[in-house]
N, C-alpha and C positions, 0 to 999 in steps of 0.2 A: 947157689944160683949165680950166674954169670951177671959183673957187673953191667952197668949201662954201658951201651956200646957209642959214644961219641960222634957227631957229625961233623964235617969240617965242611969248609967252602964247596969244594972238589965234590964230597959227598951231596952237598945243596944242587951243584950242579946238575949230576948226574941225575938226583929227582926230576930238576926242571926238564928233563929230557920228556918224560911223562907228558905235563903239558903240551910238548913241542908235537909231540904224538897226538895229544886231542885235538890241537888247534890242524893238524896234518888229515888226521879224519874229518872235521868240519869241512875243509875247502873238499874231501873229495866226496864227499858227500850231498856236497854244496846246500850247505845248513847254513849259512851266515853269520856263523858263531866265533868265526876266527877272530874277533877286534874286541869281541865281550870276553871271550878267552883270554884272547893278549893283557888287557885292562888288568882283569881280576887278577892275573896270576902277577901282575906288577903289582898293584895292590895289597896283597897279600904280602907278598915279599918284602916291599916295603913297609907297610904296618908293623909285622909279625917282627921285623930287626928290631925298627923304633922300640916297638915296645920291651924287645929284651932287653936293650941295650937303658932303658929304662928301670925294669922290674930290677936289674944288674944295680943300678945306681942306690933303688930305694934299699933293697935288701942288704948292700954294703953302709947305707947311713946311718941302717937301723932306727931308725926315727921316728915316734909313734905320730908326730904332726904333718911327717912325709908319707906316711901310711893314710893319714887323714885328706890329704892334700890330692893324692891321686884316686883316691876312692872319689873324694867330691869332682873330680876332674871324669871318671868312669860313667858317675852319678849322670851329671848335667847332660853329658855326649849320649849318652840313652836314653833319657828324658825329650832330649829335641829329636833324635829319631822317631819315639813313638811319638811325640806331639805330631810329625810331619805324615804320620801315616792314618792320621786321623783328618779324611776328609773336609770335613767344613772348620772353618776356624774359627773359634769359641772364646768368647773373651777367657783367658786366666786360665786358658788350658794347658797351659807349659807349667805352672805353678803348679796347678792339681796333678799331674805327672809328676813330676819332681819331688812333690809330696807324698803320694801316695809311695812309690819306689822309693824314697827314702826312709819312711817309717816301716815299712814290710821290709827291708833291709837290713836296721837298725836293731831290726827288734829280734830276727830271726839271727843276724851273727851274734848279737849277744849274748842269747839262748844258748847259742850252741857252742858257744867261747867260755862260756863260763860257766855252763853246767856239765857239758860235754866234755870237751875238748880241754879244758882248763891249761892250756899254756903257762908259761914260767911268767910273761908279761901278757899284758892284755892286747896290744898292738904286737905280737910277734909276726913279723911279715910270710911267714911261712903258708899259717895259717889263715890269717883276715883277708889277705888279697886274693888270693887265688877261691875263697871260697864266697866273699864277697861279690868278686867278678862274676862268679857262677850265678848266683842269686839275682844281680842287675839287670841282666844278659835275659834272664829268662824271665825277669819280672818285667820288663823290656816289652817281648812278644805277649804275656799277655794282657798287659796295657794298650796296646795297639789294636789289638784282635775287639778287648772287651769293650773300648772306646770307640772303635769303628763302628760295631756291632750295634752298640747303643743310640748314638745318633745318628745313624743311618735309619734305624728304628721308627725315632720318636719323627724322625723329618717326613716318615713316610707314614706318618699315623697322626696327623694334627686332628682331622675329624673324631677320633674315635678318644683320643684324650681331651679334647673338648668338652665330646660326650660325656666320659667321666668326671668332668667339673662342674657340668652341669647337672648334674645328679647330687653332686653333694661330696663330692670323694675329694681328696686333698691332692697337692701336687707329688707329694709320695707316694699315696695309693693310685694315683693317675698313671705311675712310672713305674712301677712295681714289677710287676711281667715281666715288663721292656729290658728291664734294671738285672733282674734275675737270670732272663735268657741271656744276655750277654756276657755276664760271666758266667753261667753255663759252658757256654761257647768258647770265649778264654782258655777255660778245665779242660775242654778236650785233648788237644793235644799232650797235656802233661798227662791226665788220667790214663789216656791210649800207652805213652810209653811207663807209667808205672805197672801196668795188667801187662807188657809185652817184655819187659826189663828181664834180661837174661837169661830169656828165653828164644826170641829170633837173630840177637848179635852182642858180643859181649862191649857193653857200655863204654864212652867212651872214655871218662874217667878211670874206670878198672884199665881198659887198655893203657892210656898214659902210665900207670902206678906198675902194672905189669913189665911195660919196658923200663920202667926205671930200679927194676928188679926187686920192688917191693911185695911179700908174701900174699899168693892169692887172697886166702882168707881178711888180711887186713884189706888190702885192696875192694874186695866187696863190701867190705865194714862201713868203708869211706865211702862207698857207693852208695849205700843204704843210708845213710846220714845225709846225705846230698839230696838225692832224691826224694828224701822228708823233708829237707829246706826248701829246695823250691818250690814242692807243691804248697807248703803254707806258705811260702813268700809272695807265690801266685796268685791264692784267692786272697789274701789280704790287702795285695794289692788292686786287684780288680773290685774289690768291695770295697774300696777308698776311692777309688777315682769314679766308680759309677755312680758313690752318692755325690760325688761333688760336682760332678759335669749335670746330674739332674737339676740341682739348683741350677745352673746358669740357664735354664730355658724357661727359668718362669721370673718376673719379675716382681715387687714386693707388693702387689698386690692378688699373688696368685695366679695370675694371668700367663698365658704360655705365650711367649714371646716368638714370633713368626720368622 
């Protein structure tokens, strides 16, 4: 199999031609797309260096505290994104994100670092980062989805959990439904791509591993392994945050706070 075939500037260039062609179609199409085009693909660019020129630094320091230090740095920046796509703002809802995505994290690389994968060191950068990232990224979308879901929910339902507290039912059993449908909700998009995975486009991990001339069969190996992290990283995490965002809407006396 033909080694990895190297990109140089010249070659970045010639990509960005690609772009220059989309944002060429937008004006003549006159879609308005040209400056959201421009943006992202600066963006991108610039992200996408920083970060190698990063992943380049930690991977040459080898350093299990370096490995811990950008992980917490990954952690936080994904945590304040979903916190921000969650609607109304909730007291201690950046903590209950942060939490919940950190332990459905912790728990899922370690699993798979040490029963799995077993590495020569436990922080080997090869493996914790780039599979960690995976796992953030995607526990990311469904903390937003499941906390949107949630309290959008309950804000649109104060009469009928009322109802259930006046009947006798607790602020858990009042939430329950609520609680459930939204990390329902959360699962979908991962459930849809586990029933559709490698069947309508090859994944995009296997593609990475592919051109890096890694043997198909391992390649789908790591793909299967990945795709069982996220989905548990997924509903663990959305089963962490929904029970902890239900508390913040009742006050200690049971009461559902307006």
């Amino acid at each position: 199999m033909q080694d990895l075939i190297e990109l140089d500037f010249v070659d970045l260039g010639i990509a960005l031609g690609l772009m220059a062609i989309a944002i060429g179609v937008s004006i003549w199409e006159k879609l308005g797309l040209e400056l959201n085009l421009a943006l992202a693909t600066g963006r991108t660019i610039l992200q996408l260096l920083v970060l190698g020129y990063i992943l380049d630094f930690i991977f040459a320091l080898d350093n299990g505290w370096a490995v811990l230090a950008i992980l917490a740095i990954m952690l936080t920046i994904t945590a304040i994104v979903a916190r921000n796509r969650i609607s109304q703002k909730i007291p201690y809802v950046l903590p209950l994100v942060w939490g919940a995505i950190f332990i459905s994290t912790a728990v899922t690389v370690l699993y798979s670092n040490f029963l799995i994968l077993q590495p020569n060191r436990w922080y080997e950068p090869q493996y914790v980062i780039p599979l960690a990232g995976i796992v953030i990224g995607n526990a990311m979308n469904a903390a937003a989805i499941a906390g949107e879901r949630l309290v959008s929910t309950i804000n649109s339902s104060h009469l009928e959990i009322e109802t259930h507290l006046s009947l006798g039912a607790t602020p858990e059993q009042a939430l329950t439904q609520y609680r459930k449908d939204a990390i329902r909700a959360a699962l979908i998009p991962t459930l849809n791509q586990m029933i559709l995975i490698g069947m309508v486009a090859i994944p995009g991990i296997t593609t990475g591993q592919l051109l890096a001339a890694v043997k198909p069969l391992d390649a789908v190996s790591y793909e299967i392994l990945i795709t069982f992290m996220v989905a548990f990283a997924n509903l663990l995490t959305t089963v962490l945050l929904t029970r902890g965002l239900c508390r913040q809407f009742f006050n200690s006396a049971a009461q559902l706070i307006r």
